[in-house]
Backbone as numpy.savetxt, mean C-alpha at the origin, in Angstrom:
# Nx Ny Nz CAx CAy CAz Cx Cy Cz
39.56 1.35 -16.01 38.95 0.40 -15.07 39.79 0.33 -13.80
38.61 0.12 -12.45 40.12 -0.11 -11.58 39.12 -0.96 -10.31
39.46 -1.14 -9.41 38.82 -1.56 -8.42 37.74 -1.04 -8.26
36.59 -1.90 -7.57 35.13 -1.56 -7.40 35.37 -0.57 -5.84
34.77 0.79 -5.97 34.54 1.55 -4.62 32.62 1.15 -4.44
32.71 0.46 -3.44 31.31 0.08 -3.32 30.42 0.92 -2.04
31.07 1.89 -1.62 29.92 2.81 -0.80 29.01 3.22 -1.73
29.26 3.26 -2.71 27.51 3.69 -3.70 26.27 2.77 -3.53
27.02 1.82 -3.54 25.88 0.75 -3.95 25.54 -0.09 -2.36
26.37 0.03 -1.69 26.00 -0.36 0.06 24.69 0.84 0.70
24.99 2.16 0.11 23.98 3.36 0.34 23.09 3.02 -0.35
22.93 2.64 -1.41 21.97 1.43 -2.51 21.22 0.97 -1.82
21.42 -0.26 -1.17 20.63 -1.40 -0.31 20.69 -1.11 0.47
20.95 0.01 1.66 20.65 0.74 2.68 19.15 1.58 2.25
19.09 2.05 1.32 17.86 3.25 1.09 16.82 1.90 0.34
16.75 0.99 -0.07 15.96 -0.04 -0.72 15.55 -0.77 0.38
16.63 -0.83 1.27 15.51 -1.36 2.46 14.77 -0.68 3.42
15.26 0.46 3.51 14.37 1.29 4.06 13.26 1.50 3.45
12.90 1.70 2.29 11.85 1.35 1.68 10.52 0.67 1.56
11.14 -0.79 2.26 10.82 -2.13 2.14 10.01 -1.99 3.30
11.17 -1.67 4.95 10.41 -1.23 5.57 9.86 -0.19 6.04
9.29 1.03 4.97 7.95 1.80 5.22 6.83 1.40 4.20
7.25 0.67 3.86 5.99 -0.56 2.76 5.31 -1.11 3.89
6.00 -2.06 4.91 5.84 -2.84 5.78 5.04 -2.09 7.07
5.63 -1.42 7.65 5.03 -0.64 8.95 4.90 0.77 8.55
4.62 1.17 7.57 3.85 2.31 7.68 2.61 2.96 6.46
1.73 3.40 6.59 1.15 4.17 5.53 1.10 5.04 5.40
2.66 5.93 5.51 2.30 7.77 5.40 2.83 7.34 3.69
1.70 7.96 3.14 2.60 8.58 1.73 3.67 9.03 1.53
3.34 10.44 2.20 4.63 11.49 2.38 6.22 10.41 2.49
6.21 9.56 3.49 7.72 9.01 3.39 7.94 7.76 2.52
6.67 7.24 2.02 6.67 6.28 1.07 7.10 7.14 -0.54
6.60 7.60 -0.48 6.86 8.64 -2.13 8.24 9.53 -1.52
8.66 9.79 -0.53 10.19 10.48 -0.79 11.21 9.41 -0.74
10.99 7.88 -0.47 11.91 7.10 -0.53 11.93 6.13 -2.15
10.31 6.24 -2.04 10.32 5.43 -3.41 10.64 6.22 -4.69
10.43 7.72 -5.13 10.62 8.46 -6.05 12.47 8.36 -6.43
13.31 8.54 -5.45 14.74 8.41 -6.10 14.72 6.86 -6.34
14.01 6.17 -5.84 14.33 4.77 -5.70 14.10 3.83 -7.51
12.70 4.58 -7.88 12.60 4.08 -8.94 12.75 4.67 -9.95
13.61 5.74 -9.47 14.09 6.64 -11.12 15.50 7.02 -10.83
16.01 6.51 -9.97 17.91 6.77 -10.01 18.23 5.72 -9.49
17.96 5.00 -8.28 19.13 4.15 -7.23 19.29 3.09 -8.04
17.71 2.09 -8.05 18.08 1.13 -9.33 18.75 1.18 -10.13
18.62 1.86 -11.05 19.45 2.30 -12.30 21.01 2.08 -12.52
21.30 3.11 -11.49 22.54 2.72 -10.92 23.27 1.79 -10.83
22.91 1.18 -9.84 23.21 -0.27 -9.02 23.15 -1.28 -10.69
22.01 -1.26 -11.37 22.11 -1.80 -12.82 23.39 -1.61 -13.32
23.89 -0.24 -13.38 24.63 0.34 -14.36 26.20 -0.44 -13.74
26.11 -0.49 -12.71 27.57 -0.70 -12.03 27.99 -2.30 -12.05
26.53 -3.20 -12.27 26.48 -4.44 -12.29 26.94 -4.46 -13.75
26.05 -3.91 -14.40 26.50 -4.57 -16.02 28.22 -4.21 -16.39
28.63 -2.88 -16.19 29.93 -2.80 -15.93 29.92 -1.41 -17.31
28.66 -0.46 -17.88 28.51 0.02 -18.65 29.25 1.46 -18.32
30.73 1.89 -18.67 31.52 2.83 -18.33 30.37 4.77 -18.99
30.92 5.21 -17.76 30.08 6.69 -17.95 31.04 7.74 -17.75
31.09 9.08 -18.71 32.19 10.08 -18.71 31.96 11.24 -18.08
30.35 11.41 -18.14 29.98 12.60 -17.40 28.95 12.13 -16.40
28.81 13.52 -15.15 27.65 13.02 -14.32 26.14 12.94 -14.90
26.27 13.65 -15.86 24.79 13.83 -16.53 24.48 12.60 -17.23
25.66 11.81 -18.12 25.24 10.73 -19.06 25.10 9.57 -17.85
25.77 9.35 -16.77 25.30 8.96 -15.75 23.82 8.75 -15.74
23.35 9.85 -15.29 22.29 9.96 -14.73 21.05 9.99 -15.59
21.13 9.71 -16.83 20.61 9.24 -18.09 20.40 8.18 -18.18
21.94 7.79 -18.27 21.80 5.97 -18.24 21.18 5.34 -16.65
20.92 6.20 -15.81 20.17 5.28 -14.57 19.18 5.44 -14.73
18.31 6.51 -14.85 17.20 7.08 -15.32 16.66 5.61 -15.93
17.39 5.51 -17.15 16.42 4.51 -18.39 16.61 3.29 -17.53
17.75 2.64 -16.54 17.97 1.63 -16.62 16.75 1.23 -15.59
16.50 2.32 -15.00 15.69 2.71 -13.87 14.21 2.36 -14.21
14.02 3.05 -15.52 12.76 2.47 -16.08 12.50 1.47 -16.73
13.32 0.94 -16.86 13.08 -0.72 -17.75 13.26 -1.54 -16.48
13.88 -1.20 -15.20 13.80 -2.42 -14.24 11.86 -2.13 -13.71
11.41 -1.21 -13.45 10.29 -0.83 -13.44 9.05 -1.53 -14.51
9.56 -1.71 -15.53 8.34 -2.27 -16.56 8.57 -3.89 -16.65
9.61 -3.95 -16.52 10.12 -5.45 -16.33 9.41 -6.06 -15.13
9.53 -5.09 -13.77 9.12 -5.54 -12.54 7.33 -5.46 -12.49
6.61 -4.72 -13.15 5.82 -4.55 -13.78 4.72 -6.05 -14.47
5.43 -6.88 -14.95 5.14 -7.96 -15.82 5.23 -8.92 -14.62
6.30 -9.17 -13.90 6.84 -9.97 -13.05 5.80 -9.82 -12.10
5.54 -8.88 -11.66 4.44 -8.55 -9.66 3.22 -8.73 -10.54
2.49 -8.76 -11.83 1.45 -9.05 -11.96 0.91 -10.77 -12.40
1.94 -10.90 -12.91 1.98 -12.67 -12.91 2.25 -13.16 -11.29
2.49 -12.40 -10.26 2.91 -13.25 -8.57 1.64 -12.52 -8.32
1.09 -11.92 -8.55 -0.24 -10.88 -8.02 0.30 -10.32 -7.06
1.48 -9.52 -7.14 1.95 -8.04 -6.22 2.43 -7.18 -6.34
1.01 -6.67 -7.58 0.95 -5.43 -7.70 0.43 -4.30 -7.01
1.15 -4.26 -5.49 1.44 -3.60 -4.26 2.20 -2.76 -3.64
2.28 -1.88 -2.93 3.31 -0.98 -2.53 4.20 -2.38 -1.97
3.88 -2.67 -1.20 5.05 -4.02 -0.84 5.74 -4.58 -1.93
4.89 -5.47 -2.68 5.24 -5.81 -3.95 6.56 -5.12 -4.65
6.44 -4.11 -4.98 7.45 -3.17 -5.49 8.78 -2.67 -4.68
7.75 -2.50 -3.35 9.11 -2.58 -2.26 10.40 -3.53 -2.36
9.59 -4.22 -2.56 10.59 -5.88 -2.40 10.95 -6.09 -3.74
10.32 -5.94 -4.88 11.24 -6.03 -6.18 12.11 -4.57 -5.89
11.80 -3.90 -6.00 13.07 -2.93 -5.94 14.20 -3.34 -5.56
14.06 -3.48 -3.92 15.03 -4.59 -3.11 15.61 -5.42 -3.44
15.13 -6.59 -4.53 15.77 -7.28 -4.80 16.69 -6.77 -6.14
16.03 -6.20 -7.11 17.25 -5.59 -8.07 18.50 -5.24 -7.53
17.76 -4.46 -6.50 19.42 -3.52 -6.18 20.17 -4.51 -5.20
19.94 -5.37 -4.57 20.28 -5.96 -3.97 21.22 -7.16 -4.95
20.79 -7.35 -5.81 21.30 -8.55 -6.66 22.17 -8.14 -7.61
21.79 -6.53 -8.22 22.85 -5.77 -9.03 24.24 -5.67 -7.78
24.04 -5.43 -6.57 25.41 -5.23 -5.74 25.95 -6.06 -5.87
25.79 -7.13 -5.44 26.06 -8.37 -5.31 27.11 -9.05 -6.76
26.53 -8.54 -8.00 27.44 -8.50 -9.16 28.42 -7.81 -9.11
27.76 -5.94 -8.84 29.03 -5.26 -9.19 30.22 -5.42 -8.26
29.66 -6.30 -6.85 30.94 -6.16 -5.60 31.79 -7.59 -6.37
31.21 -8.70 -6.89 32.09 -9.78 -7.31 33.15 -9.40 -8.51
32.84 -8.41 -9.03 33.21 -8.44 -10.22 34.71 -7.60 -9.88
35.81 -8.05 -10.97 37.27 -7.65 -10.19 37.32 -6.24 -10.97
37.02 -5.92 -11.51 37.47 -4.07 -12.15 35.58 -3.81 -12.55
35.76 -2.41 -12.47 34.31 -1.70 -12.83 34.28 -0.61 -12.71
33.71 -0.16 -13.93 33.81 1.59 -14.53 34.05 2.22 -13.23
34.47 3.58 -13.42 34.87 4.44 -12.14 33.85 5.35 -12.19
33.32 5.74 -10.86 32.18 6.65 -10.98 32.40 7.91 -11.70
31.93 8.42 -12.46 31.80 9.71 -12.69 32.21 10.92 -11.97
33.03 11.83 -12.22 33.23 13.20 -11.83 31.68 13.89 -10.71
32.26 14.64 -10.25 30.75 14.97 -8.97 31.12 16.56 -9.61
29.86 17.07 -9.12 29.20 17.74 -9.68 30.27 19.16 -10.18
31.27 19.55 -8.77 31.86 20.61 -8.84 32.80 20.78 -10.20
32.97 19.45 -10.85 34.12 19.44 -11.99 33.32 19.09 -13.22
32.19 19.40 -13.31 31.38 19.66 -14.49 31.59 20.66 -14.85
31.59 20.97 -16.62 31.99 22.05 -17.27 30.68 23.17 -16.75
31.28 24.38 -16.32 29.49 25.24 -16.61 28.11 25.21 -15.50
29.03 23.93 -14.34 27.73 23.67 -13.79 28.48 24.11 -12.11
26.97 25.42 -11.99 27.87 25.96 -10.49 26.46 25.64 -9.52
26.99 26.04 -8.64 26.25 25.93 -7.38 24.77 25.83 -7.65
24.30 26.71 -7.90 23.07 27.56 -7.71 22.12 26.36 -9.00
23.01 25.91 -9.41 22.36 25.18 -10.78 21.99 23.50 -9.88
22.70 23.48 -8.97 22.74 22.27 -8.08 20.93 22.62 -7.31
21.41 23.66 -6.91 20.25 24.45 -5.20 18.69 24.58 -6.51
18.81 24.94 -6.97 17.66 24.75 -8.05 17.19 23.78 -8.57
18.21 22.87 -9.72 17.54 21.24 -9.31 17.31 20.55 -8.37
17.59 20.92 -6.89 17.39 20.45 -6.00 15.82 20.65 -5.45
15.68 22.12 -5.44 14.28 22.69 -5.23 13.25 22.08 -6.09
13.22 22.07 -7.30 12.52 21.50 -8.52 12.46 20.44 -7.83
13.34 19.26 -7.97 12.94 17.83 -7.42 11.97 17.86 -6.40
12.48 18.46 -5.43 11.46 18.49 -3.98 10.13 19.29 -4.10
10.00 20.20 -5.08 8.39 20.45 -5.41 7.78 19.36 -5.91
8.20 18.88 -6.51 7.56 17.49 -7.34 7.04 16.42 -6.56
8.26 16.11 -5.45 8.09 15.12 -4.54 7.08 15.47 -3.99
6.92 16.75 -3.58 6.09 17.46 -2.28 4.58 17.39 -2.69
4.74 17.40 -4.09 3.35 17.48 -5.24 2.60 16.34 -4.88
3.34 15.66 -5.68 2.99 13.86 -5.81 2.67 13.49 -4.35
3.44 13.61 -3.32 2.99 13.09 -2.06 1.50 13.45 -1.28
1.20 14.52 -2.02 0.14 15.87 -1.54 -1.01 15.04 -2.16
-0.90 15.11 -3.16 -2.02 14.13 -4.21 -2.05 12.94 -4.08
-0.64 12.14 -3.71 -1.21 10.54 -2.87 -2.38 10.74 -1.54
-1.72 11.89 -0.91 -2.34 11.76 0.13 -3.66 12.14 0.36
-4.02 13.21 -0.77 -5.31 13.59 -0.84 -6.37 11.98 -1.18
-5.38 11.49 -2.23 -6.74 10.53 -2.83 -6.60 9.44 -2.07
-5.52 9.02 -1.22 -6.18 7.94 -0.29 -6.95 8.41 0.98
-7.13 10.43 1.54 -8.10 10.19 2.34 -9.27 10.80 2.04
-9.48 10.70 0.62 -10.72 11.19 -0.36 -11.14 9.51 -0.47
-12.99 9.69 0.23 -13.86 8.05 -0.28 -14.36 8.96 -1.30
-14.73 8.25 -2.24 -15.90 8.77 -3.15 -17.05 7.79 -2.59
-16.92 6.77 -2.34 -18.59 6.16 -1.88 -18.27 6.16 0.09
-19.22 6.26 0.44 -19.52 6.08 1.82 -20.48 4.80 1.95
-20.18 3.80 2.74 -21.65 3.31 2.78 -20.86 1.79 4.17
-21.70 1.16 4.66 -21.62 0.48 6.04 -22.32 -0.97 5.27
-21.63 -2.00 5.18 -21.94 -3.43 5.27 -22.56 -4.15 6.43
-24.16 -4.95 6.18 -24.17 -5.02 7.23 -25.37 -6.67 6.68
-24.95 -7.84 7.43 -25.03 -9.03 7.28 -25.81 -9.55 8.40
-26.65 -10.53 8.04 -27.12 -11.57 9.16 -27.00 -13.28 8.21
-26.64 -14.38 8.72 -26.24 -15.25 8.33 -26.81 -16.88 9.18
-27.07 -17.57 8.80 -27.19 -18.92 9.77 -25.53 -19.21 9.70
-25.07 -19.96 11.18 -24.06 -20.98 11.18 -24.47 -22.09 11.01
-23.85 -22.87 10.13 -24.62 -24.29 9.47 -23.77 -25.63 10.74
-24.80 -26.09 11.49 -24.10 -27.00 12.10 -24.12 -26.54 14.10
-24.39 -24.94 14.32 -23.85 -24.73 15.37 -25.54 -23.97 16.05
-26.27 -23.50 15.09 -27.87 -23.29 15.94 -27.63 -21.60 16.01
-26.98 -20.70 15.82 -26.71 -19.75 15.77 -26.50 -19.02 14.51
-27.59 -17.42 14.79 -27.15 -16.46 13.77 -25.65 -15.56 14.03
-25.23 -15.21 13.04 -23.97 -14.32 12.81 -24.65 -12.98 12.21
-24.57 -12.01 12.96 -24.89 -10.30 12.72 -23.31 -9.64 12.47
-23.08 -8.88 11.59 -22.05 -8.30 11.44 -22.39 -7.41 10.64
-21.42 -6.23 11.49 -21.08 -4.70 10.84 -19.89 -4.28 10.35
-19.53 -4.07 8.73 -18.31 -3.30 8.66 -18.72 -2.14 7.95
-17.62 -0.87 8.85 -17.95 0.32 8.29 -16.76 0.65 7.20
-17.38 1.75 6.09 -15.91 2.22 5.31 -16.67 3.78 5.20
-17.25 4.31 6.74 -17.53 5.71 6.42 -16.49 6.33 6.45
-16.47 7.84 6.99 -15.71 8.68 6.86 -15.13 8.74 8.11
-15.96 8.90 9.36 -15.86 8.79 10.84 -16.51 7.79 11.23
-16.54 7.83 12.62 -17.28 6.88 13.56 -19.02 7.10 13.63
-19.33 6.00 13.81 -20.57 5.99 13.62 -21.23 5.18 14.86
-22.71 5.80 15.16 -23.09 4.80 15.93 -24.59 4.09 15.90
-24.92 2.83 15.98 -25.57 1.93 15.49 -26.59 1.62 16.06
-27.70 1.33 16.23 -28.60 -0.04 17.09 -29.14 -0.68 16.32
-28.99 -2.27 16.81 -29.71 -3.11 15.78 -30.60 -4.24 16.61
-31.00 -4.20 15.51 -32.78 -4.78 16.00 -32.70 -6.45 15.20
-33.20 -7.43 15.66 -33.17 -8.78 15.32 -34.41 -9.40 15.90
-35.39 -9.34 14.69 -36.54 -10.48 14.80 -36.27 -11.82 14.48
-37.31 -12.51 14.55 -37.11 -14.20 13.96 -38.70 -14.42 14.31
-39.03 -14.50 12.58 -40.72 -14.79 12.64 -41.46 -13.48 12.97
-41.04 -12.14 13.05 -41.61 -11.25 13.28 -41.94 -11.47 14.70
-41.07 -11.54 15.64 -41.18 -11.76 17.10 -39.59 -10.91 17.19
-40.04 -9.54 18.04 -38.48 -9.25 18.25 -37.57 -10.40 19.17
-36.21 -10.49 18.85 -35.19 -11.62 19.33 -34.01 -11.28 19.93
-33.66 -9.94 19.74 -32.00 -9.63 20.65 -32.42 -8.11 19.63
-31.36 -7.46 20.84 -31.65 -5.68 20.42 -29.81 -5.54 20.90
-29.22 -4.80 20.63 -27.74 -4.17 20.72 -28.09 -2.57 20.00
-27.84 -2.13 21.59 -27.84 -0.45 21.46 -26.23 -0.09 21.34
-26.26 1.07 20.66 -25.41 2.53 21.07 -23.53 1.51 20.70
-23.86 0.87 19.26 -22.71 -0.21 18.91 -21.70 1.32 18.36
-20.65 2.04 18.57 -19.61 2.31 17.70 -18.71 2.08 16.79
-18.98 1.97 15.58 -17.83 1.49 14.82 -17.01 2.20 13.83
-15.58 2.46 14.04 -15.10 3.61 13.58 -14.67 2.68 12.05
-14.08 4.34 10.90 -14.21 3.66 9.96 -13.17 2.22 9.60
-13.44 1.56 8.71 -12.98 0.11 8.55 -13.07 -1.17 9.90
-14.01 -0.91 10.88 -14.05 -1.56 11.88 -14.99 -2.32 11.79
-14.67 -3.60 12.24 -16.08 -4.77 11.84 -16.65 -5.28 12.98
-18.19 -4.73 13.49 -18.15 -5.70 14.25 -19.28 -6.99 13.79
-19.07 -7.99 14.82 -20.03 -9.08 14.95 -20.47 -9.90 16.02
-22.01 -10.59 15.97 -22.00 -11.13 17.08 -22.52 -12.34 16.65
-22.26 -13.62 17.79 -23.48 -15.06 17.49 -24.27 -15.17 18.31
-25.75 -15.15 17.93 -26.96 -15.10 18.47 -27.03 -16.51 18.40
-27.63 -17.44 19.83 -27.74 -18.84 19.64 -29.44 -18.92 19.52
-29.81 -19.50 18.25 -31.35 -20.18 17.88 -31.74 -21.56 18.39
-32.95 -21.07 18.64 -33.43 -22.82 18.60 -34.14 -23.46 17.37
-33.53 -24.37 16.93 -33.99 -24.97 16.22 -35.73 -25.48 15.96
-36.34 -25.40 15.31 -37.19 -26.13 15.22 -37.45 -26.84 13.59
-38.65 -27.37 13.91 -38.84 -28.19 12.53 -38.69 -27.61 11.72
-39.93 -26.28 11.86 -40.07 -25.36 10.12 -38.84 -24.54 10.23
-38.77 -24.21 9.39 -38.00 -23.20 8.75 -38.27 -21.92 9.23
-37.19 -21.04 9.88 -37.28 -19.43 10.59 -36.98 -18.64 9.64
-37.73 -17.10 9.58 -37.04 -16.36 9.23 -37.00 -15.25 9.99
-35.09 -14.84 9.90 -34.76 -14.29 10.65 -34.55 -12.94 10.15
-34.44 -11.58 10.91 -34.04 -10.11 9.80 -33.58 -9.26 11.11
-32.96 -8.78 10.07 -32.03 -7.31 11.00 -32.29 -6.16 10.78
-32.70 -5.28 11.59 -32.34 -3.55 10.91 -31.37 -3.12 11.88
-31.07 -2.18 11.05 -29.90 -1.21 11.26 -30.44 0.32 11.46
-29.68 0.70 12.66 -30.13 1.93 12.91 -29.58 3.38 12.79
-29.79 4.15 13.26 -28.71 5.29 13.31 -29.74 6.07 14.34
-29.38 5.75 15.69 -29.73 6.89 16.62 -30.01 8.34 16.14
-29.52 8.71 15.22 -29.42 10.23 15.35 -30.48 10.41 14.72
-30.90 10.23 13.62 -32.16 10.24 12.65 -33.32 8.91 13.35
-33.24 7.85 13.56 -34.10 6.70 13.51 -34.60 6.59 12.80
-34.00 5.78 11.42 -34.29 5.55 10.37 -34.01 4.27 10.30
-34.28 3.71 9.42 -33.70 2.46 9.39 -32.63 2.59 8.12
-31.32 2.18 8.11 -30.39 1.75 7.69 -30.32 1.50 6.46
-30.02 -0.19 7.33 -29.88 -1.32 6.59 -30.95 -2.13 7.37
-31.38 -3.06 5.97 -32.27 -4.55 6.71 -31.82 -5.49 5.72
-31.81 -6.40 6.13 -31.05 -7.99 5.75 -31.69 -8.57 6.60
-31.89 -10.23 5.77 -33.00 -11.38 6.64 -31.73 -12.35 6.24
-32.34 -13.47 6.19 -31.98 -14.98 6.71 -33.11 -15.99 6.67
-33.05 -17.49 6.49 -33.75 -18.29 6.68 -32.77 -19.29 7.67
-33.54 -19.57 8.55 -32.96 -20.36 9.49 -33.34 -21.79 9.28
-32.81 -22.73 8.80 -33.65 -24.07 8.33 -34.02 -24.72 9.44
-35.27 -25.37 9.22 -35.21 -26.58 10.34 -34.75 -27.81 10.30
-35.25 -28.39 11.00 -34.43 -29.94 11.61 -35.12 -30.64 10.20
């Protein structure tokens, strides 16, 4: 046992927060899966291993014992983000974060703690090329997994455009709204009767995918009861869409 060398575990909560923030400001896979893959199968682990104070002789039993410790902070965190409901790339971001963050925090208080393990060159048997190869292996994997995140978040299996007409209760006005979850941009005209009397027309609307639009059409009230309807268009064909109605109550 001897004094804690804590650049391991400061590089720890350096790479966990980086993490945290490409959870936060970004959605490339690609750098979300090369930060999160060591993150939840070695760094944790680690940072565990150095907190509990569990002494290691080789780099391999090392990296065994982070491995597992790695996966039980994972199933643990697992139970925990689904009882807070954040079971999220954030979610995980931030439990990660906090493990390793809270394992440092032990292993830096603590006055003696196992000594890291031998590095790689003073392993019995284990030369270079055995390094440059597990190295390659890892990074096909990464390269894999990131390829296939990325395919299936920009693979829709359904295509299809939401599209609403509504009374505002209190204000005399309809609410028309479009959200798209096509593939590309799309473009729209929509048509708005009330009583089978056309009432407002909006040509040549663009809405690219996940974009919502909407508008408030102001009604006049009367005694009876209106009904109001929308179609939806698509310039390119002139077909109709979508149609959705409404009852507009009266006074």
């Amino acid at each position: 046992m001897r004094p804690a060398r804590n650049w391991d575990l400061m590089a720890a909560c350096l790479w966990a927060g980086l993490m945290v923030a490409a959870a936060l400001f970004t959605d490339s896979p690609v750098l979300r899966t090369a930060l999160g893959v060591p993150l939840v199968f070695l760094i944790v682990g680690h940072t565990v291993l150095r907190a509990v104070g569990i002494p290691t002789v080789t780099l391999t039993q090392h990296l065994t014992y982070s491995v597992g410790a790695s996966l039980a902070s994972c199933i643990l965190g697992g139970f925990a983000l689904h009882f807070a409901h954040g079971l999220n790339p954030i979610g995980w971001a931030i439990w990660m974060w906090g493990v390793t963050a809270l394992a440092t925090v032990i292993a830096g208080i603590r006055r003696t703690t196992p000594a890291l393990p031998p590095r790689l060159s003073v392993i019995p048997g284990f030369r270079l090329w055995h390094g440059l190869a597990l190295t390659a292996s890892v990074l096909i994997v990464v390269g894999a997994f990131a390829l296939a995140v990325d395919q299936e978040e920009n693979h829709r299996e359904f295509r299809y455009t939401e599209f609403w007409i509504v009374p505002q209760e209190g204000s005399g006005e309809l609410v028309v709204g479009i959200r798209s979850a096509e593939t590309k941009g799309q473009v729209f005209d929509v048509e708005v009767t009330l009583d089978n009397r056309p009432f407002a027309t909006y040509r040549g609307l663009v809405i690219e995918p996940g974009e919502t639009w909407t508008h408030n059409i102001p009604v006049l009230i009367t005694d009876a009861p209106q009904k109001a309807e929308a179609r939806l268009f698509r310039p390119q064909d002139n077909v109709i869409y979508r149609h959705v109605s409404a009852l507009v109550p009266g006074t």
